[in-house]
C-alpha positions in Angstrom: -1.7 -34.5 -30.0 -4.8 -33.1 -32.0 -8.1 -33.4 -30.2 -11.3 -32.4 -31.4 -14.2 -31.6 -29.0 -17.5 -32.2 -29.6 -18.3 -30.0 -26.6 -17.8 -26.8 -28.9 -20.6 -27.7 -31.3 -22.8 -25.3 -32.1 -25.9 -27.4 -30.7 -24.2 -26.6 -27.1 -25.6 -23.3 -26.4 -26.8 -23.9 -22.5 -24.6 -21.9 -20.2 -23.3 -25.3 -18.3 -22.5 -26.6 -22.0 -20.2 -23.3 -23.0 -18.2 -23.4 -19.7 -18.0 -27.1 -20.0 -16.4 -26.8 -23.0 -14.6 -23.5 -22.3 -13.1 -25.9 -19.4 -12.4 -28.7 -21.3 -10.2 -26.5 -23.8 -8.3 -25.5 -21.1 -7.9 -28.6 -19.8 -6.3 -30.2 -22.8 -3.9 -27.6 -24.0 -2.8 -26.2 -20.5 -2.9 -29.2 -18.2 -2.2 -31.7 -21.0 -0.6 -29.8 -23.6 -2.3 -31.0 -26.7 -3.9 -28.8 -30.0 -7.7 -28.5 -30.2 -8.8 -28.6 -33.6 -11.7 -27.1 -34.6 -14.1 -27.4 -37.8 -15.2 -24.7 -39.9 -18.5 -24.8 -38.1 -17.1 -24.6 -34.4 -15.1 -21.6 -35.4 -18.1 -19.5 -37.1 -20.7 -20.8 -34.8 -19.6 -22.2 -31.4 -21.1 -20.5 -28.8 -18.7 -22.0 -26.9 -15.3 -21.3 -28.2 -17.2 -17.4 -29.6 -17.7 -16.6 -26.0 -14.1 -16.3 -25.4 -13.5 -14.6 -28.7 -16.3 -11.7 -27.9 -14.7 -11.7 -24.3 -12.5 -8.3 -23.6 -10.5 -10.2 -21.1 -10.5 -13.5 -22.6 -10.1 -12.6 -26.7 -6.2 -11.5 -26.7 -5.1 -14.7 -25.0 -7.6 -17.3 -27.1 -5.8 -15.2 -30.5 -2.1 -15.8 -29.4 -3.0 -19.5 -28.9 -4.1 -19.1 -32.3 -1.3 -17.5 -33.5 0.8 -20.1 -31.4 -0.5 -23.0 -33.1 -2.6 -24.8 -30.1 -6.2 -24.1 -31.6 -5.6 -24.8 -35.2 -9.0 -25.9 -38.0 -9.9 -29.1 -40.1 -9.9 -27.7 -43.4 -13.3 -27.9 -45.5 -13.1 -29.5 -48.6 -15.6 -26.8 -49.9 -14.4 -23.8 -48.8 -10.7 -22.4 -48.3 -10.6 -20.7 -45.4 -13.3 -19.3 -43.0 -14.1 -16.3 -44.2 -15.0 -17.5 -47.2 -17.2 -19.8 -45.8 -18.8 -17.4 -43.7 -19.3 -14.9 -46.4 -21.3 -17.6 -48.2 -23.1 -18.8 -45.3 -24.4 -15.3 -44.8 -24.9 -14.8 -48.7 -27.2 -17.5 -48.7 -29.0 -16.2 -45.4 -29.1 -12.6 -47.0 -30.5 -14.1 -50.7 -33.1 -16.7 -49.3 -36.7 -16.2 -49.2 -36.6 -18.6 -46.0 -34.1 -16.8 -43.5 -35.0 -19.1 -40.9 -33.6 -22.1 -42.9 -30.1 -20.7 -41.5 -29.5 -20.1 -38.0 -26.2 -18.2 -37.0 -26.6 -19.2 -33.0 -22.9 -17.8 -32.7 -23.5 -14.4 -33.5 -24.8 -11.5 -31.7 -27.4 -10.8 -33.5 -31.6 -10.3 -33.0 -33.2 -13.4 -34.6 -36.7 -11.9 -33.5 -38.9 -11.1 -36.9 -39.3 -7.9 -35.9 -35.3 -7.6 -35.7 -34.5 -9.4 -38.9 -34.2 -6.2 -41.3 -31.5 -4.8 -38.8 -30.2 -8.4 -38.0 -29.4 -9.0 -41.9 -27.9 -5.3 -42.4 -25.8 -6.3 -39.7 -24.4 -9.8 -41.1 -23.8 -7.5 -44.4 -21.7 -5.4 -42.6 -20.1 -8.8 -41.2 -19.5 -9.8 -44.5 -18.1 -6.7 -46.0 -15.5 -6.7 -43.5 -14.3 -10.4 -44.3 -14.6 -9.7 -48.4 -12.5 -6.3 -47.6 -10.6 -7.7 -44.7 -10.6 -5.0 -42.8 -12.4 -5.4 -39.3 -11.9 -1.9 -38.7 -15.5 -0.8 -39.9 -16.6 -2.1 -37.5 -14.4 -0.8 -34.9 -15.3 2.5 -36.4 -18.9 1.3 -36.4 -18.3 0.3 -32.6 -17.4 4.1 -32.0 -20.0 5.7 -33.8 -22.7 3.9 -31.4 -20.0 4.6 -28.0 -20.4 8.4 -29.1 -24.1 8.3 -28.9 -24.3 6.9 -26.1 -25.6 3.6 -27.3 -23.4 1.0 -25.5 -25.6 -2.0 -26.0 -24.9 -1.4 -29.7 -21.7 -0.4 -29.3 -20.5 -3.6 -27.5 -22.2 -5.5 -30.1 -19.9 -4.2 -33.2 -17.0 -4.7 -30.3 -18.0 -8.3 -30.8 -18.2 -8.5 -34.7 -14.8 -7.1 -34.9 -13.1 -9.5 -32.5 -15.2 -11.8 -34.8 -13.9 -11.1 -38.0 -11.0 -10.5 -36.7 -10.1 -14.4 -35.5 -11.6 -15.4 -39.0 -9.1 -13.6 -40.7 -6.4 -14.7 -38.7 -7.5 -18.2 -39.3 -7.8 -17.2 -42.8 -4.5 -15.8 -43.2 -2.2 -17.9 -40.7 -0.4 -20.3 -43.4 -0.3 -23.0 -41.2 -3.8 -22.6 -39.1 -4.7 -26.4 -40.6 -4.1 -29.8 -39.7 -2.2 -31.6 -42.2 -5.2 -32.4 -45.1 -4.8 -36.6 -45.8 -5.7 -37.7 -49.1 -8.8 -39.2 -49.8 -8.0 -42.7 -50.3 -6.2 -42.5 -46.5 -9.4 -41.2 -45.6 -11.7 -44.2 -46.6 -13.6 -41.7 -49.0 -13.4 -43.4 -52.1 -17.2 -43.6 -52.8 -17.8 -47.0 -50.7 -21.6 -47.5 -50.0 -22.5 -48.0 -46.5 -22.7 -52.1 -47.3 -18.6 -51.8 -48.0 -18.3 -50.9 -44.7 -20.4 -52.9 -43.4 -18.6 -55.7 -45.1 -15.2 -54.6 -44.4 -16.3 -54.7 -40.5 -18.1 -58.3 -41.1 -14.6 -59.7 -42.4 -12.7 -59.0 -38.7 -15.3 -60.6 -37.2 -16.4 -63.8 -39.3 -15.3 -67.0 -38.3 -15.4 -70.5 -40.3 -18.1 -72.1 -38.6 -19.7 -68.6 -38.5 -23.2 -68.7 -39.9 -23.4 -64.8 -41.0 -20.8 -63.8 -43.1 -19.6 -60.9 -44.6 -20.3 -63.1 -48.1 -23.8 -63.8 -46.9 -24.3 -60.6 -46.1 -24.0 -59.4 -49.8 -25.7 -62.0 -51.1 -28.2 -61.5 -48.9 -28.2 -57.1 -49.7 -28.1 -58.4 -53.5 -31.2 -60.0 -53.5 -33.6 -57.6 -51.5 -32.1 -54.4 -53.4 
């Protein structure tokens, strides 16, 4: 069964959220053997399901359940995989004259204004490893900072490769989506918020019913 959790939103950035979600994950594909689907947003952003990704002990184990179909993405309708969506998220962070209209909450990086020059060099590098698709600049970037003796840094490209790595693998895994319905199965045929309203009137209107989903048109017509 596919479940989606909206306990790995990236809203949920408290440390009780993450390891409720991180809990709840395990819970339904361990205990109860279903797939957790994710959206493109939860992947790129999720503090919660990231933590595990940026995790040395943890990151092998959440990839081979990728790889093993049990964490699999809802496809968005305008992007085609991940890293493409990411590399536009942060082309639009990098090209905006309002940074702070995009938040990546996900991602290890300084959003301090006196960090933001070194924060958006950083999602470039991000980037260029998803357009190039090779996470192993920053791996070497990773080793540069280990050799000066800058772990903090040195951790952090640790985490943008495991990064980039999952998106890639996401990006590349043929069958990393859920089945994609068509529109009209979806209900998104253009219907106004009234059809629907309408639509829910009908299972509930009765003859001797005084509002009905009839009224209730008639009633929308004349005030609109």
């Amino acid at each position: 069964m596919y479940i989606y959790l909206f306990k790995n939103d990236s809203v949920r950035t408290s440390q009780a959220e993450i390891r409720g979600a991180l809990t709840e994950m395990y819970n339904q594909i361990i205990l109860y053997g279903n797939t957790i689907v994710l959206s493109y947003n939860q992947v790129t952003d999720s503090r919660a399901f990231l933590s595990g990704i940026y995790n040395d002990d943890s990151y092998e184990a959440i990839m081979n359940l990728i790889r093993h179909g049990k964490i699999k993405m809802n496809r968005y309708f305008s992007a085609k995989t991940p890293s493409e969506y990411m590399q536009n998220a942060i082309g639009r962070y990098l090209n905006d004259s309002n940074p702070d209209s995009f938040q990546f909450s996900g991602l290890p990086i300084e959003l301090m204004q006196s960090q933001m020059e070194e924060s958006k060099k950083q999602l470039a590098e991000v980037a260029e490893a998803l357009r190039c698709s090779d996470p192993w600049l920053l791996m070497k970037k990773s080793q540069a900072c280990a050799a000066e003796g800058n772990e903090k840094e040195a951790k952090r490209y640790r985490m943008f490769e495991h990064y980039v790595q999952m998106i890639l693998l996401f990006s590349m895994k043929e069958d990393a989506y859920i089945a994609e319905k068509n529109p009209e199965e979806m209900g998104r045929t253009n219907r106004s918020l009234l059809d629907f309203l309408l639509l829910l009137l009908n299972y509930f209107e009765t003859e001797d019913c005084g509002f009905t989903a009839l009224s209730a048109k008639i009633d929308w017509n004349r005030t609109n």
